[in-house]
BAKENU-868645 format. One line per 5 residues: number of its first residue (from 1); their letters; for each residue x, y, z of N, C-alpha, C, CB. Coordinates in steps of 0.05 Angstrom, whole numbers, plus 5000, padded with zeros to 4 digits. Glycine has a CB too. Layout:
<recs>
NUM = a = X/Y/Z/X/Y/Z/X/Y/Z/X/Y/Z  ...;
</recs>
This chain:
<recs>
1 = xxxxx = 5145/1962/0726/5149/1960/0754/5179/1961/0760/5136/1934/0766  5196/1983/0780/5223/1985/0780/5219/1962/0798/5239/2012/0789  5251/1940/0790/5261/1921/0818/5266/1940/0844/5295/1904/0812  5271/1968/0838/5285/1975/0870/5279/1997/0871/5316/1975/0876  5282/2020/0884/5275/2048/0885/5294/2048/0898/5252/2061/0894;
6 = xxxxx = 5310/2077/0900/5324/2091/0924/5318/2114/0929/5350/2094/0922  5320/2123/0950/5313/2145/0972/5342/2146/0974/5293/2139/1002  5342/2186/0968/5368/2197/0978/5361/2211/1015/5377/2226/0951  5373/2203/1028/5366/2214/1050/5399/2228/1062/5350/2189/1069  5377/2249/1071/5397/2273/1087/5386/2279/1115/5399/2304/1070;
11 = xxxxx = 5405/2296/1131/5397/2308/1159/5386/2335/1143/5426/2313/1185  5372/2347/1158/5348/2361/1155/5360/2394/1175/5318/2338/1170  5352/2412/1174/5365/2437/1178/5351/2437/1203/5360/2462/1156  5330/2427/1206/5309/2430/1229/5309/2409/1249/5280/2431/1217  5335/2386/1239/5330/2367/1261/5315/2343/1242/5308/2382/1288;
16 = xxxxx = 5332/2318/1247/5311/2288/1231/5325/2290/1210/5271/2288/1222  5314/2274/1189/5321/2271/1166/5295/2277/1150/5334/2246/1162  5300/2277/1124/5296/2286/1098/5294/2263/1081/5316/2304/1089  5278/2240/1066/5279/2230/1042/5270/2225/1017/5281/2221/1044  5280/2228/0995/5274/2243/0967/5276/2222/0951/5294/2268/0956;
21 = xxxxx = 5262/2216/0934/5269/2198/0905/5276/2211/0885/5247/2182/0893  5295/2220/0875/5302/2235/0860/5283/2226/0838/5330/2234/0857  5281/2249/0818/5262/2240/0789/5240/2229/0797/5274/2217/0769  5236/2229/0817/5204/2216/0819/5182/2241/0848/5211/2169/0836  5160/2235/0851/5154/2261/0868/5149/2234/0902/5115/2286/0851;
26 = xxxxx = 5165/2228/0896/5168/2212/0932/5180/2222/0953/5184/2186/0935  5166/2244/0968/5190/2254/0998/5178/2244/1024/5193/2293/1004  5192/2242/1037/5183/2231/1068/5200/2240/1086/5183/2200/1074  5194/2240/1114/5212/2253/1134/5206/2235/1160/5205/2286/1139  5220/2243/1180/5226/2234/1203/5248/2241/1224/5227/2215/1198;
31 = xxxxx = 5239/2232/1242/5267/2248/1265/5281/2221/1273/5253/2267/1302  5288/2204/1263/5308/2185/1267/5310/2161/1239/5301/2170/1297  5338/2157/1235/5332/2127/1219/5322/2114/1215/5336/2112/1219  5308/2097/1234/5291/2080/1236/5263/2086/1235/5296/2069/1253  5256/2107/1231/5237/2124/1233/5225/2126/1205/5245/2148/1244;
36 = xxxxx = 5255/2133/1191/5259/2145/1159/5250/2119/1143/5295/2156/1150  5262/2088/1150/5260/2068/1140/5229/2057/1142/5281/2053/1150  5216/2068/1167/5193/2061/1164/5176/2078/1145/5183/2058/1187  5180/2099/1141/5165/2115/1125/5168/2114/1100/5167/2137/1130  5200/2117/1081/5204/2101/1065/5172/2079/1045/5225/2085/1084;
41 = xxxxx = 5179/2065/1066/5171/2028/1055/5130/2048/1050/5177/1984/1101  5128/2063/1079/5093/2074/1076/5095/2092/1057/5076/2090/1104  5114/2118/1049/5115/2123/1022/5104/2117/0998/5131/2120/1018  5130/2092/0999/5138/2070/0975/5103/2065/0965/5158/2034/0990  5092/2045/0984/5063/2042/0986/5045/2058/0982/5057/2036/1004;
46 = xxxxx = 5042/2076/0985/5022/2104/0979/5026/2108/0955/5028/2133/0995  5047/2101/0948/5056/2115/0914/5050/2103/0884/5088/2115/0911  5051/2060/0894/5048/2049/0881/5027/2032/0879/5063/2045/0880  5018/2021/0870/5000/2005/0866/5004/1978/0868/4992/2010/0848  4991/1954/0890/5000/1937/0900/5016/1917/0876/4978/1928/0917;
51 = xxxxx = 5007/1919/0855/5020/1896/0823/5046/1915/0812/4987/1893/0786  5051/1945/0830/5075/1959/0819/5098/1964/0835/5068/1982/0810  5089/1959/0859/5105/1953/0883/5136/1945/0872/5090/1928/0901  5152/1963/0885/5185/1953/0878/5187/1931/0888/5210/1970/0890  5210/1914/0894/5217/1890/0912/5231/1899/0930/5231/1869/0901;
56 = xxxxx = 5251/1923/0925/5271/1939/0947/5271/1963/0949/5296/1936/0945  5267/1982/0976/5278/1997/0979/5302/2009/0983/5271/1999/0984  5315/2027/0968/5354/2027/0976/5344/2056/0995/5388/2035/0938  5366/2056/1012/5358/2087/1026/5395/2086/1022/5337/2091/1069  5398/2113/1006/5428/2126/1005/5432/2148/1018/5436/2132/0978;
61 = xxxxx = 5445/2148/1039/5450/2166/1064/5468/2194/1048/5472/2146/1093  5465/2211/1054/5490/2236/1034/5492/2248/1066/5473/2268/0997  5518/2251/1056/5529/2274/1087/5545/2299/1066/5563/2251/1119  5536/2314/1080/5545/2338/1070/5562/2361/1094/5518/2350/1056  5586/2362/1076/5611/2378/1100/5620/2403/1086/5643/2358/1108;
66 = xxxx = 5619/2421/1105/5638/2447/1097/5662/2447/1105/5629/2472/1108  5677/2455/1091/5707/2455/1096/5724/2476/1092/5718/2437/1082  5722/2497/1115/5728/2539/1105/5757/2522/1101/5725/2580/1140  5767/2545/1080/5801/2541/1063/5807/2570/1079/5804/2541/1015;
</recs>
């Protein structure tokens, strides 16, 4: 049983966000933060089994910038 999981979360091309567990097959979406955090945790739950359940979810925000040279 992991102590924690993290979710990489990004903005989404289409609007909302995007969140991924890297190495693992966990994605979820939503059109706001708080949205994302709730889905997350129902994810999290769908995935594991109530005796495998993490203790934490981390959600790691990535922003991604273009910068023309």
């Amino acid at each position: 049983m992991p102590k924690e999981i993290v979710f990489l979360v990004e903005e989404s091309v289409d609007g909302g966000y995007e969140a991924c567990v890297p190495g693992c097959c966990i994605y979820t979406q939503a059109d706001t933060l708080d949205e994302i955090r709730r889905m997350a945790v129902e994810a999290v739950r769908c995935h594991f089994d109530e005796q495998d359940l993490p203790r934490v979810i981390r959600l790691r925000l990535v922003r991604e910038e273009v910068i023309p040279v």
